[in-house]
Backbone of each chain as ProteinMPNN parsed JSONL, in Angstrom:
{"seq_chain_A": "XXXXXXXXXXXXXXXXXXXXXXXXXXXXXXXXXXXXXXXXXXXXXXXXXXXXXXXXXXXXXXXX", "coords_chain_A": {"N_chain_A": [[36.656, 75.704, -68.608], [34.968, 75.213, -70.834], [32.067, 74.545, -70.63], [31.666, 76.847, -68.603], [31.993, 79.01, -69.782], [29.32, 79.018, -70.806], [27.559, 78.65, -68.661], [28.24, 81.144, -67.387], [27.373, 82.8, -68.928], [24.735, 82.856, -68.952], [24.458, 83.147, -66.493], [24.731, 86.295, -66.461], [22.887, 87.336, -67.89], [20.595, 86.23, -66.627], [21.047, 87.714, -64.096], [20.915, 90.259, -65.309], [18.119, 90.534, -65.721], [16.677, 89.968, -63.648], [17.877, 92.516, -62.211], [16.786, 93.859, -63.901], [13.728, 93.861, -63.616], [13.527, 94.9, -60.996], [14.664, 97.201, -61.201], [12.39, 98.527, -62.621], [10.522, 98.167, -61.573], [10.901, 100.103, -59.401], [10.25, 102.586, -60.638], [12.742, 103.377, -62.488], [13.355, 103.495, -65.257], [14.932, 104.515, -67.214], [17.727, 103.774, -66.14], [16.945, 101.057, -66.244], [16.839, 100.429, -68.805], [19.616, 100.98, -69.547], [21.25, 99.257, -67.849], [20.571, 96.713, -69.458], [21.342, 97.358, -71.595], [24.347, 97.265, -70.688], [24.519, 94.749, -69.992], [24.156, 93.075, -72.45], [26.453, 94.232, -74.395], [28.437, 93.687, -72.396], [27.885, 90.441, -72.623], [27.834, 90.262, -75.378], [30.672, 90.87, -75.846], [32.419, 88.351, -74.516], [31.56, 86.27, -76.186], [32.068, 87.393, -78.623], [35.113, 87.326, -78.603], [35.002, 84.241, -78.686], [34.171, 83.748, -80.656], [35.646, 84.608, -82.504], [38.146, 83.518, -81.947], [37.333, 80.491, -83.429], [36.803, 81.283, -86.002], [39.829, 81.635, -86.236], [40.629, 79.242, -85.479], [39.935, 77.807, -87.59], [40.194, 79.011, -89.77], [43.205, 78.549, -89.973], [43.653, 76.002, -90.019], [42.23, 75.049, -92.657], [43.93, 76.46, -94.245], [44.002, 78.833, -95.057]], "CA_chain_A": [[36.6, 76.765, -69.631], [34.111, 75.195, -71.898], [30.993, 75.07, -70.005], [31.872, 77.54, -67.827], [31.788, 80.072, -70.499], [28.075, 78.951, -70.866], [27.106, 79.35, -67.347], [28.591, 82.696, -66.834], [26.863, 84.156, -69.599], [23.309, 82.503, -68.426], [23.991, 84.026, -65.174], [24.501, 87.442, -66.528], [21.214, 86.944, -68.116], [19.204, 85.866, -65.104], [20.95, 88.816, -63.426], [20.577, 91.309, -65.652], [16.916, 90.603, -66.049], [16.391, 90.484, -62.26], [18.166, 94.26, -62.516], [15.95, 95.32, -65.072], [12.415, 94.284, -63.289], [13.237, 95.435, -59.525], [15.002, 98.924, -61.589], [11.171, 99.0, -63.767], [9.718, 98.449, -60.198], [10.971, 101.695, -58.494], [10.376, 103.87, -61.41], [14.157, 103.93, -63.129], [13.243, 103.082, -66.437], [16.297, 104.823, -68.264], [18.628, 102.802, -65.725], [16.865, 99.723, -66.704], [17.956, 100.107, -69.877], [21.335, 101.209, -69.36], [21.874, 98.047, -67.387], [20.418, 95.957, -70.02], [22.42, 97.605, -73.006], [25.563, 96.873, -70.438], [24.898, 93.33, -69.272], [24.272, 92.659, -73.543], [27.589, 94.077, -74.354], [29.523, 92.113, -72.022], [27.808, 88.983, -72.829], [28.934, 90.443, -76.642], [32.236, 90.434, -75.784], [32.604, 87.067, -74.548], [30.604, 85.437, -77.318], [32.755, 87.547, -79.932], [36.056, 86.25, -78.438], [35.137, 82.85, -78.906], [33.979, 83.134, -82.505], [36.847, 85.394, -83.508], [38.666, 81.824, -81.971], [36.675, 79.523, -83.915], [37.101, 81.673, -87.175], [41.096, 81.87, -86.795], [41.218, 77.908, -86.027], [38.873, 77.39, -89.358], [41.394, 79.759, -90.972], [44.555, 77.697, -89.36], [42.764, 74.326, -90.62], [42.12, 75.104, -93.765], [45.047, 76.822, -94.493], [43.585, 80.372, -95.654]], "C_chain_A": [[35.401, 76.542, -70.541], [32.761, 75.641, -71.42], [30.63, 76.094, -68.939], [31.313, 79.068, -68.378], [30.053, 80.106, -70.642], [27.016, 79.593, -69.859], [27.275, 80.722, -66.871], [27.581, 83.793, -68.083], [25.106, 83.66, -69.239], [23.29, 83.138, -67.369], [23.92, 85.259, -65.244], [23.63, 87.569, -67.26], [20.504, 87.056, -67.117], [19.839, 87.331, -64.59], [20.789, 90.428, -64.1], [18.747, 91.86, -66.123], [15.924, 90.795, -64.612], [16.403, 92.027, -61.946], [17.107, 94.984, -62.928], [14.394, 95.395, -64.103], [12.566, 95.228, -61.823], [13.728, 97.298, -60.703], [13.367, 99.472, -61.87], [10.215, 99.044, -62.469], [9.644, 99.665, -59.458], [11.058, 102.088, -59.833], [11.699, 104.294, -62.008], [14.035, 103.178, -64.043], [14.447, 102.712, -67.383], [17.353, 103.432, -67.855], [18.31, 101.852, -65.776], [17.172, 99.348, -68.196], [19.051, 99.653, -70.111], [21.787, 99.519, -68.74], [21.602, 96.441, -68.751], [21.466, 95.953, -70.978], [23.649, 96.902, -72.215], [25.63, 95.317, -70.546], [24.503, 92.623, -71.076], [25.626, 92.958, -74.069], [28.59, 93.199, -73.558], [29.624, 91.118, -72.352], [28.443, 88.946, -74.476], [30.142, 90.083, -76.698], [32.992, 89.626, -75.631], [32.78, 86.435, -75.799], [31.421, 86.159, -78.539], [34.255, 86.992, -80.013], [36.015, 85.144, -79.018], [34.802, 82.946, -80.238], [35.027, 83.711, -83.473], [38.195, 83.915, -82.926], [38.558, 80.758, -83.133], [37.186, 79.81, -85.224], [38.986, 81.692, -87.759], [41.262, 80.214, -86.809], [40.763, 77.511, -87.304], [40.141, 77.945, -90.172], [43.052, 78.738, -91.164], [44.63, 76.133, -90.402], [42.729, 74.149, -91.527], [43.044, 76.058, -94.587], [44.461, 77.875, -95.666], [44.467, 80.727, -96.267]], "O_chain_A": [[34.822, 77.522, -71.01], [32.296, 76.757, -71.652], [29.5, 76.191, -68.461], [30.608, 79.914, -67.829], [29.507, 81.208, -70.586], [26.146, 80.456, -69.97], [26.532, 81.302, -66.079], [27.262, 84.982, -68.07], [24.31, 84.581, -69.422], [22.269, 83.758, -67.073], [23.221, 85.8, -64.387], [23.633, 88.8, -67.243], [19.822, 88.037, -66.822], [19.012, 88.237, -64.691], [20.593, 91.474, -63.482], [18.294, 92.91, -66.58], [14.888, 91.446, -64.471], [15.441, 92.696, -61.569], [16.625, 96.078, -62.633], [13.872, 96.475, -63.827], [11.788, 96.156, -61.601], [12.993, 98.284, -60.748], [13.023, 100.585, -61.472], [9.288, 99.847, -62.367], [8.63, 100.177, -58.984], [12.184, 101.887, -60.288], [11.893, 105.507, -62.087], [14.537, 102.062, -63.908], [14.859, 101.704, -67.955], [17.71, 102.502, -68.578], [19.198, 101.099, -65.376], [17.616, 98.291, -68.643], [19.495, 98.607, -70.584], [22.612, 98.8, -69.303], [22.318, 95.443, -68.829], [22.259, 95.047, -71.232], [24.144, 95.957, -72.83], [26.567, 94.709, -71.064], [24.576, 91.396, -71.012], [26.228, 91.909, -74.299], [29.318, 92.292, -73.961], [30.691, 90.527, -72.521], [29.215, 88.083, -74.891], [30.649, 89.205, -77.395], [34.092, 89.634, -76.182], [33.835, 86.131, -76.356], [31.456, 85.466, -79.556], [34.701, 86.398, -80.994], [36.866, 84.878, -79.866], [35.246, 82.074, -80.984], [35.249, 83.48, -84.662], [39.035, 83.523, -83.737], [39.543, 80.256, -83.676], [37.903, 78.972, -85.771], [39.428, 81.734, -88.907], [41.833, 79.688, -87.764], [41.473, 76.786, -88.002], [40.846, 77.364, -90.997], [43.7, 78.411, -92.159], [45.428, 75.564, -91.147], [43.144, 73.034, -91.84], [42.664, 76.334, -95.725], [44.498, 77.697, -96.883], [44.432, 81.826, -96.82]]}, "seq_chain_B": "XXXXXXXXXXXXXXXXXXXXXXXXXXXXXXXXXXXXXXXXXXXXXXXXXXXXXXXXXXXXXXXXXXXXXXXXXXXXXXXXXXXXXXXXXXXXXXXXXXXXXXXXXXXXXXXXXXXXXXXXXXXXXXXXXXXXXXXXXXXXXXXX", "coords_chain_B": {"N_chain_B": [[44.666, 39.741, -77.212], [44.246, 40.632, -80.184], [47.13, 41.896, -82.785], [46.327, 44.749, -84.326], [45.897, 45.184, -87.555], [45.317, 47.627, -89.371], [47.558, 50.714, -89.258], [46.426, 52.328, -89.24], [44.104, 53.129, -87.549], [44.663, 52.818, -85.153], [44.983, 55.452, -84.082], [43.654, 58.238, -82.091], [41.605, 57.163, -81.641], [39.991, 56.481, -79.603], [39.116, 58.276, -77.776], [37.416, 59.976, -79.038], [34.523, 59.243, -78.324], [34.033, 59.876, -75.626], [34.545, 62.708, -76.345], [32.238, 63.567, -77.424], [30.373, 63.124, -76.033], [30.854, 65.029, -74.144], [30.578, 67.157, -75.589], [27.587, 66.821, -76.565], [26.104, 66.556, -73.963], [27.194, 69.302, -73.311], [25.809, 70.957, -74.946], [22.959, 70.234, -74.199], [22.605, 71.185, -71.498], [23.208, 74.147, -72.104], [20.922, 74.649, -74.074], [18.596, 73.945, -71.91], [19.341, 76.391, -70.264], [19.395, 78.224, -72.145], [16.714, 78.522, -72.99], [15.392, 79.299, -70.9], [16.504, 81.923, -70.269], [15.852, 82.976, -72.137], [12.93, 83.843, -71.961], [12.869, 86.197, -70.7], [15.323, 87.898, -71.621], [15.676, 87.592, -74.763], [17.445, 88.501, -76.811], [19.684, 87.401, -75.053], [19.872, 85.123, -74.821], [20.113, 84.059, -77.533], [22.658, 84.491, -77.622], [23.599, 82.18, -75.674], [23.348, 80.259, -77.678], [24.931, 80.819, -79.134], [27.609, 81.45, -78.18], [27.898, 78.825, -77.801], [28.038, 77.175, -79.828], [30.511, 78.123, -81.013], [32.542, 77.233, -79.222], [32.269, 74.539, -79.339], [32.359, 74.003, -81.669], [35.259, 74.527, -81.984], [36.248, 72.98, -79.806], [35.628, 70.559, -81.704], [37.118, 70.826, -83.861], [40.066, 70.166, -83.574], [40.443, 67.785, -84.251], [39.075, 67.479, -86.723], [41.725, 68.263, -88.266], [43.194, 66.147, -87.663], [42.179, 64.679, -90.347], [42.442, 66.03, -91.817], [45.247, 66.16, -92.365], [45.446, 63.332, -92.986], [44.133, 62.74, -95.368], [45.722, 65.078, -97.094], [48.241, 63.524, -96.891], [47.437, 61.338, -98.061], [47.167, 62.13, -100.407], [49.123, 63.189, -101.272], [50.457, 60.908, -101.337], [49.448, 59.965, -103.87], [50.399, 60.599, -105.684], [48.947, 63.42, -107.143], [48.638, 66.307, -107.965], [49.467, 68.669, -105.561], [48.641, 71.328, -105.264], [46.276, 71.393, -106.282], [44.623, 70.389, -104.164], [44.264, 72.478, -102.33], [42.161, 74.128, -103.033], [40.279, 73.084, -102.642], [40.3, 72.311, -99.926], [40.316, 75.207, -98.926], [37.39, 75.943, -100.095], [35.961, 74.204, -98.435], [36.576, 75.243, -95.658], [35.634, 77.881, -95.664], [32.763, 77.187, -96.685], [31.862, 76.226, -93.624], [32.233, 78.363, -92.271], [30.794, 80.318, -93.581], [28.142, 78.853, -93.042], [27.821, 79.184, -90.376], [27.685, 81.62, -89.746], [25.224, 82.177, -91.308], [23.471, 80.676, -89.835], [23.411, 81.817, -87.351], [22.202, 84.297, -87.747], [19.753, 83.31, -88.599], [19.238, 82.412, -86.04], [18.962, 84.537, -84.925], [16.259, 85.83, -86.428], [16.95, 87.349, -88.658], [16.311, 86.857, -91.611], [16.638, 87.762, -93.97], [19.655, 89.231, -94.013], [20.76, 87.181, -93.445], [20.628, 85.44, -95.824], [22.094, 86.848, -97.444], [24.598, 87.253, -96.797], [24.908, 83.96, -96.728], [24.818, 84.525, -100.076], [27.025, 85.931, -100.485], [29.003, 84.001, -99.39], [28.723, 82.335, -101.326], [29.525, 82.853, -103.417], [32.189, 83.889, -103.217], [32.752, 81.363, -102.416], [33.081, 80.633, -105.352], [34.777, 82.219, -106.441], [36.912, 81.436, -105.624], [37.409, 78.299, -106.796], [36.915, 78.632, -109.54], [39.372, 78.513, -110.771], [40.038, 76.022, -111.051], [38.349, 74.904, -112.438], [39.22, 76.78, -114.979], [41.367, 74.993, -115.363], [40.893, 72.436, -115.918], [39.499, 73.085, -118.15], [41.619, 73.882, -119.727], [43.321, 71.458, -119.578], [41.861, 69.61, -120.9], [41.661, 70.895, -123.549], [44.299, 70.872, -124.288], [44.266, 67.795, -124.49], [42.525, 67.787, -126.844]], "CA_chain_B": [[44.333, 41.104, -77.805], [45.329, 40.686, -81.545], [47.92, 42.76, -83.26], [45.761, 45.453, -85.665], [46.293, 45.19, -88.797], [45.841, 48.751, -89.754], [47.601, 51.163, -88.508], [45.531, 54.056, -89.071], [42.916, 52.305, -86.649], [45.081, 52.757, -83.754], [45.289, 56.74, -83.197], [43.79, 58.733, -81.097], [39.638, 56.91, -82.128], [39.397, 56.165, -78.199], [39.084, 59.835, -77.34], [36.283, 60.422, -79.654], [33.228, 59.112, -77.164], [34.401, 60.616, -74.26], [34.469, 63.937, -76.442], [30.726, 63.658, -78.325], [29.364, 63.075, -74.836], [30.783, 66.164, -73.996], [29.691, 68.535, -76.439], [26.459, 66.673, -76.096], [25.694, 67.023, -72.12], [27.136, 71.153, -72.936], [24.674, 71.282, -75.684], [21.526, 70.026, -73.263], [22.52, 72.054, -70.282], [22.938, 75.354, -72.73], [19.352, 74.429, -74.27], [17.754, 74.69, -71.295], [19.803, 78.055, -69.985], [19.137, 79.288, -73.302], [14.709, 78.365, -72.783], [15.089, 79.837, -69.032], [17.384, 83.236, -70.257], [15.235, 83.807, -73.337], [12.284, 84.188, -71.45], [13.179, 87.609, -70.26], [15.751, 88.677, -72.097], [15.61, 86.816, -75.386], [19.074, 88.73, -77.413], [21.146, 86.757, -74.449], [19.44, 83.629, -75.023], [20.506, 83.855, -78.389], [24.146, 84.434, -77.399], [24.528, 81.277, -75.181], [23.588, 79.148, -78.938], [26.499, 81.233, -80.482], [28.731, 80.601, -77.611], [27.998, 76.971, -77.367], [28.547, 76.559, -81.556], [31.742, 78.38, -81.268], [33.273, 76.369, -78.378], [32.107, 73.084, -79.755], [33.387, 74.084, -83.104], [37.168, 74.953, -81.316], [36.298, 71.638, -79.711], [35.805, 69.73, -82.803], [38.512, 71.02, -84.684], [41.272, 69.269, -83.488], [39.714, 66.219, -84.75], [39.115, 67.57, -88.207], [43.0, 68.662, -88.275], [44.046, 64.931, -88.095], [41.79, 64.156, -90.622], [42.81, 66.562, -92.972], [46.631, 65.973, -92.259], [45.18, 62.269, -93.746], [43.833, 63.576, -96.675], [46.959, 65.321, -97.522], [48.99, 62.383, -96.691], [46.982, 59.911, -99.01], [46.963, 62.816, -102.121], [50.882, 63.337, -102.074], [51.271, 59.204, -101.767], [49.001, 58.895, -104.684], [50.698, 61.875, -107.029], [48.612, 64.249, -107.685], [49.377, 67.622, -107.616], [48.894, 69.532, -103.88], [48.151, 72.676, -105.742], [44.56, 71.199, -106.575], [44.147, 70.203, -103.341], [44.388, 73.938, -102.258], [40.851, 75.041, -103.496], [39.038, 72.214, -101.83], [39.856, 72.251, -98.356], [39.777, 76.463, -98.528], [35.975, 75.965, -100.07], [35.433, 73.64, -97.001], [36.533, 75.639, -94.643], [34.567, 78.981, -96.223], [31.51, 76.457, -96.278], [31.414, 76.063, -92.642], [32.211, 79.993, -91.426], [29.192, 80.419, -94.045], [27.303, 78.229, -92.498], [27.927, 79.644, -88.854], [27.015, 83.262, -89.594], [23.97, 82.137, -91.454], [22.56, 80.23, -88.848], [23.379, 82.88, -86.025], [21.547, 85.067, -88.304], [18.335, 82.487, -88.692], [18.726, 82.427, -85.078], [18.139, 86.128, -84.6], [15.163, 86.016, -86.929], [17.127, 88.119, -89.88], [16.785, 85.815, -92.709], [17.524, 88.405, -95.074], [20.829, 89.128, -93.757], [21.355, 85.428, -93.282], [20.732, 84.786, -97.195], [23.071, 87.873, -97.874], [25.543, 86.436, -96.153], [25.085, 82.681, -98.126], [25.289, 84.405, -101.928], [28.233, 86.498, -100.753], [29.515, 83.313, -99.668], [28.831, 81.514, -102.396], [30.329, 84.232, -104.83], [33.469, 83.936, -102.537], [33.759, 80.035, -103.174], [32.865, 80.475, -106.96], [36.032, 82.861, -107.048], [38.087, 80.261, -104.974], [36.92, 77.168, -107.413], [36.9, 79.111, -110.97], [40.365, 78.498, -111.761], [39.884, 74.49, -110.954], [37.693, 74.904, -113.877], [39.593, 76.618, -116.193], [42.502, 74.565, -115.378], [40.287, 71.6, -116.242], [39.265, 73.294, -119.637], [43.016, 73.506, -120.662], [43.699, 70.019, -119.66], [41.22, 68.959, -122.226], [42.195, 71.383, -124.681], [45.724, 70.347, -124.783], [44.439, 66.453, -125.169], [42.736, 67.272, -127.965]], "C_chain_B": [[45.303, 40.577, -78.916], [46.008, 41.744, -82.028], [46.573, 43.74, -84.247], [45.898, 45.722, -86.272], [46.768, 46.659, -89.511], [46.044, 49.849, -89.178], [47.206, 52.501, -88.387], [44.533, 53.964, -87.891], [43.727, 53.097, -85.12], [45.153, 54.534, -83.29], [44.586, 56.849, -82.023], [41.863, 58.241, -80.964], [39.226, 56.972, -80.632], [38.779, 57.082, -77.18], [37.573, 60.215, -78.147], [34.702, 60.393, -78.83], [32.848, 59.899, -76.569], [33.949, 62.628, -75.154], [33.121, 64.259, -77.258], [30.478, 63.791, -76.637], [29.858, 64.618, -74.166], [30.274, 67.599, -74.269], [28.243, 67.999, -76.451], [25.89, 66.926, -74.926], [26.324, 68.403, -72.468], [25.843, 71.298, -73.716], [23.138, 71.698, -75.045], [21.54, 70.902, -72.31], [23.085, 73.797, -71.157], [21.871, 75.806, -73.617], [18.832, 75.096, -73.399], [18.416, 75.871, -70.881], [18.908, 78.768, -70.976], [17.262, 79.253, -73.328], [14.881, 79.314, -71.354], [15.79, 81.247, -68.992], [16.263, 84.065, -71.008], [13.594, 84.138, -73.07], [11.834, 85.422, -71.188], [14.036, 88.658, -71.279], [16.402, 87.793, -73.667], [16.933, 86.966, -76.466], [20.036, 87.949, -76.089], [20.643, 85.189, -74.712], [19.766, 83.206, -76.654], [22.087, 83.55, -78.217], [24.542, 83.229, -76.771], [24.519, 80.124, -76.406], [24.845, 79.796, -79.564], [27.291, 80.842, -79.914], [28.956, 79.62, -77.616], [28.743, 76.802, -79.169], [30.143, 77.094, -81.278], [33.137, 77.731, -80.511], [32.985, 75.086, -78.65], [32.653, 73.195, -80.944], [34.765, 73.523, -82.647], [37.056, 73.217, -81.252], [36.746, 70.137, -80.789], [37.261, 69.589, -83.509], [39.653, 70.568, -84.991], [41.061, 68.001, -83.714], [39.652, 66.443, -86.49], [40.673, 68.064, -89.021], [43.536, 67.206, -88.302], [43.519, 64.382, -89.682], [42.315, 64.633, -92.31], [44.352, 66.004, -93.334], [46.618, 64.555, -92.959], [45.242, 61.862, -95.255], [45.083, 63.965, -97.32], [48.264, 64.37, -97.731], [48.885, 61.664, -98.31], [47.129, 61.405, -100.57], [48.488, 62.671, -102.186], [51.171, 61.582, -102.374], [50.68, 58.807, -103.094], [49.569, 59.551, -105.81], [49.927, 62.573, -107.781], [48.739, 65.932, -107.288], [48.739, 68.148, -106.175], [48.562, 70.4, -104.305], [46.605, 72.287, -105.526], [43.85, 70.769, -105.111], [43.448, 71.573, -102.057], [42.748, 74.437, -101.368], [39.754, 74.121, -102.536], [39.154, 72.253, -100.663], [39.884, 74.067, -98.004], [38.378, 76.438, -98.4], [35.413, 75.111, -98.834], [35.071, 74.674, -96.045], [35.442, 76.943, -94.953], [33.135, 78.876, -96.34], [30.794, 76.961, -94.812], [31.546, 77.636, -91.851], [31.018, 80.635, -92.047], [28.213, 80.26, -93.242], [26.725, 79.012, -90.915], [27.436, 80.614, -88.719], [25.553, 83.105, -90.075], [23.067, 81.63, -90.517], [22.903, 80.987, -87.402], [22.231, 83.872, -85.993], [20.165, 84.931, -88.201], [18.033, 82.966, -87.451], [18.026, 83.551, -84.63], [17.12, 86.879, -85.394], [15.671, 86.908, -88.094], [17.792, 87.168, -90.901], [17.114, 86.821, -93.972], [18.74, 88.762, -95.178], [21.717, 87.847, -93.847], [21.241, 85.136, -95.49], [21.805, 85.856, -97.829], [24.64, 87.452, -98.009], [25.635, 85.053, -97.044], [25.771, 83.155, -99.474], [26.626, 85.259, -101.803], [29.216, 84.871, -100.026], [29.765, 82.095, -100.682], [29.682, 81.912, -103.225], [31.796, 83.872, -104.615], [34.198, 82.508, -103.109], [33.81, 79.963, -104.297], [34.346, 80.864, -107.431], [36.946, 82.222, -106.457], [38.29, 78.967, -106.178], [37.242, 76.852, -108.403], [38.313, 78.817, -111.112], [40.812, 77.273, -111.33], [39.399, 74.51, -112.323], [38.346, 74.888, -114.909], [40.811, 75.843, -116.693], [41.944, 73.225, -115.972], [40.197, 71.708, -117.707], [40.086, 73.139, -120.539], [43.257, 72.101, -120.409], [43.427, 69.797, -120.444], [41.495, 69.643, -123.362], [43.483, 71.129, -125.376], [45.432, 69.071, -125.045], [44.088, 66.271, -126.325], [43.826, 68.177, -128.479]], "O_chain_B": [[46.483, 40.235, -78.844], [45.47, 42.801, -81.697], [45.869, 42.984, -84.917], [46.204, 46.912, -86.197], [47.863, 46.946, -89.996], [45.109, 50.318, -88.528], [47.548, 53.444, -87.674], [44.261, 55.031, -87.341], [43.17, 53.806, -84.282], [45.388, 54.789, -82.109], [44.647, 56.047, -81.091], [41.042, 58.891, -80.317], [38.142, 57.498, -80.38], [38.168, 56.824, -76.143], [36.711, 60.812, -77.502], [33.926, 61.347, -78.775], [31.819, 60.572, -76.635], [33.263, 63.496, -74.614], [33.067, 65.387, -77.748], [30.442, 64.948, -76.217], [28.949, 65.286, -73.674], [29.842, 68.578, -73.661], [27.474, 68.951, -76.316], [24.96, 67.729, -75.005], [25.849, 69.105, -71.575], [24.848, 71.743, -73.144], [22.436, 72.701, -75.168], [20.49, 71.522, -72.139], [23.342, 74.633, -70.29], [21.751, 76.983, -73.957], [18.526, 76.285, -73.488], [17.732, 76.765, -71.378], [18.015, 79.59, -70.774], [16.707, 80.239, -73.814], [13.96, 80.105, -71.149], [15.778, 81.844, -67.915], [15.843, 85.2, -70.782], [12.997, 84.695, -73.991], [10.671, 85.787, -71.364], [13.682, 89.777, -71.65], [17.567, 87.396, -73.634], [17.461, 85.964, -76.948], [21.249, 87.989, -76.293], [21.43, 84.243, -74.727], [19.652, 82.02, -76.961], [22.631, 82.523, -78.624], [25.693, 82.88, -77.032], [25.342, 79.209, -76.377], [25.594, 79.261, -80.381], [28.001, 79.973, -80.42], [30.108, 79.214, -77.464], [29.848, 76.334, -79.443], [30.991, 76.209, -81.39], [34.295, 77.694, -80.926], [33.685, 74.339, -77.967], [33.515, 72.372, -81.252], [35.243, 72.41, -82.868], [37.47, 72.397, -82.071], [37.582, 69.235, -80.742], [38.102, 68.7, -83.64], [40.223, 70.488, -86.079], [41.758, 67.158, -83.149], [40.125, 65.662, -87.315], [40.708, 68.199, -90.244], [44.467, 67.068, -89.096], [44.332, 63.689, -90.295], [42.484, 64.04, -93.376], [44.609, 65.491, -94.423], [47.652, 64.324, -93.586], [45.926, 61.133, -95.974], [45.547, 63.166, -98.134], [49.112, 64.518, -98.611], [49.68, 61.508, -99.237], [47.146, 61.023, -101.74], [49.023, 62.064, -103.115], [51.842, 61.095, -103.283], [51.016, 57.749, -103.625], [49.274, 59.125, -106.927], [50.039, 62.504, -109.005], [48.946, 66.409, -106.172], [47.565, 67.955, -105.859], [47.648, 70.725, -103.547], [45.873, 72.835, -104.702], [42.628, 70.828, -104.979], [42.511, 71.518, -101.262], [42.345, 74.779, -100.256], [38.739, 74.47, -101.934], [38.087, 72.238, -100.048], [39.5, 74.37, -96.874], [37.823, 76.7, -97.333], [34.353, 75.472, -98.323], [33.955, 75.013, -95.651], [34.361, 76.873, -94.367], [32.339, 79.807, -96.217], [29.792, 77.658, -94.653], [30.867, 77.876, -90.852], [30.272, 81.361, -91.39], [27.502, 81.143, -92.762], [25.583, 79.273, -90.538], [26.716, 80.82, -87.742], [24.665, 83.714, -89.478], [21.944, 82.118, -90.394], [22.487, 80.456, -86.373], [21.544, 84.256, -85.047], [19.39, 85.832, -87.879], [17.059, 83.696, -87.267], [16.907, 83.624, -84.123], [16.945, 88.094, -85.297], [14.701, 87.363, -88.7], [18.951, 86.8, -91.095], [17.883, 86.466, -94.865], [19.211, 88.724, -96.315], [22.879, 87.62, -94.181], [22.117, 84.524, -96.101], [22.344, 85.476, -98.868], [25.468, 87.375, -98.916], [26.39, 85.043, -98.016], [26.771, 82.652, -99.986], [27.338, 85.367, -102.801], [30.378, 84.892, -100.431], [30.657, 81.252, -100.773], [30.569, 81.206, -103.704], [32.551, 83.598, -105.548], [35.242, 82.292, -103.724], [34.656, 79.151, -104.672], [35.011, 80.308, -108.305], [38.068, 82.515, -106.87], [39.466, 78.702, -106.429], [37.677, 75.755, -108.752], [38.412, 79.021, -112.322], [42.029, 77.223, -111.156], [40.095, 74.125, -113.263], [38.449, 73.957, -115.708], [41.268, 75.856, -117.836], [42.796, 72.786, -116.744], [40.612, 70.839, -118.474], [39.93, 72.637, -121.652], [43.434, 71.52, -121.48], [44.31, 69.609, -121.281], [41.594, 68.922, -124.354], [43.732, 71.148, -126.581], [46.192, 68.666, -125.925], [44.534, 65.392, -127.063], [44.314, 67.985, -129.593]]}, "name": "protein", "num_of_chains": 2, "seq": "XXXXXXXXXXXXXXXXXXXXXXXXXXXXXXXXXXXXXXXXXXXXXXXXXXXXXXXXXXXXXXXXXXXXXXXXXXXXXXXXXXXXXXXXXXXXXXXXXXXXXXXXXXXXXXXXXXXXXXXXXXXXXXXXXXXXXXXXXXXXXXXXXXXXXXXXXXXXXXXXXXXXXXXXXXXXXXXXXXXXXXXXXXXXXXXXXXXXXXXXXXXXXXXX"}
């Protein structure tokens, strides 16, 4: 789980950046966007999980 | 093997190594990701430093949970009130969620947001703190 979470979001990186040049290669600009905006939300969504984690054990811990 | 004297010594210290070297070796191998992501697409190369802080935080945590549970221990054995103890480990914790957003912030190059963020947390612990103070002020007012 720990480093795992790391790796998965490095790989949707590398692959969403692969996406974007072959898309910018054939002429689909827009859809190189679009894939970028997506493959940044996802990695969002992860990455907000874990800090909306972090923030309730802090809260837990310190007895908010 | 001698008996050890104290027995605070004996928890769980043996675990501690094993778990630095961990969050150290994730740290190094989410470095480089994060040099080899941010290359290309440099908002995800930011995200694997947030992920890594927020799972090494979690990590930590349960380490700073005995420590506190210590803390608390040694204030009730020595009699002083738990109320006062309250304000200080909230401003801790309000410290370090400070801390976390400001330096996410640094990371993504918006230091004005990032200092926004600081004086509204500062403000936050001032209004956590302030009635340590004035509770202080009456103490002394009632001695003299």
């Amino acid at each position: 789980m720990d480093v795992d979470l790391i790796f998965k979001i490095a790989a949707i990186g590398i692959l969403v950046s692969i996406l974007n040049i072959v898309l910018n290669k054939s002429g689909r600009e827009e859809q190189a966007m679009m894939t970028t905006l997506a493959g940044l939300v996802v990695v969002l969504m992860l990455v907000v999980k874990e800090i909306a984690n972090l923030f309730d054990t802090v809260k837990a811990l310190f007895g908010f | 093997m001698r008996a050890v004297p104290y027995p605070e010594l004996k928890g769980d210290v043996a675990a501690m190594e094993t778990e630095l070297i961990r969050i150290a070796g994730m740290g190094i191998v989410g470095a480089v990701l994060a040099v080899v992501v941010s290359e290309k697409k440099p908002e995800i190369g930011m995200l694997i430093g947030l992920a890594f802080g927020a799972l090494a935080l979690v990590m930590v945590a349960g380490k700073a949970g005995g420590v506190i549970q210590l803390i608390n221990e040694s204030v009730k054995k020595s009699g002083i009130d738990a109320d006062l103890m309250v304000p200080i480990l909230k401003v801790t914790g309000m410290a370090y969620i400070t801390q976390f957003a400001v330096d996410a912030c640094r990371d993504a190059g918006q230091n004005s947001i990032a200092s926004k963020i600081e004086i509204a947390g500062k403000i936050m612990m001032l209004a956590v703190a302030a009635p340590i103070a004035t509770a202080l002020i009456r103490m002394v007012t009632t001695i003299i």
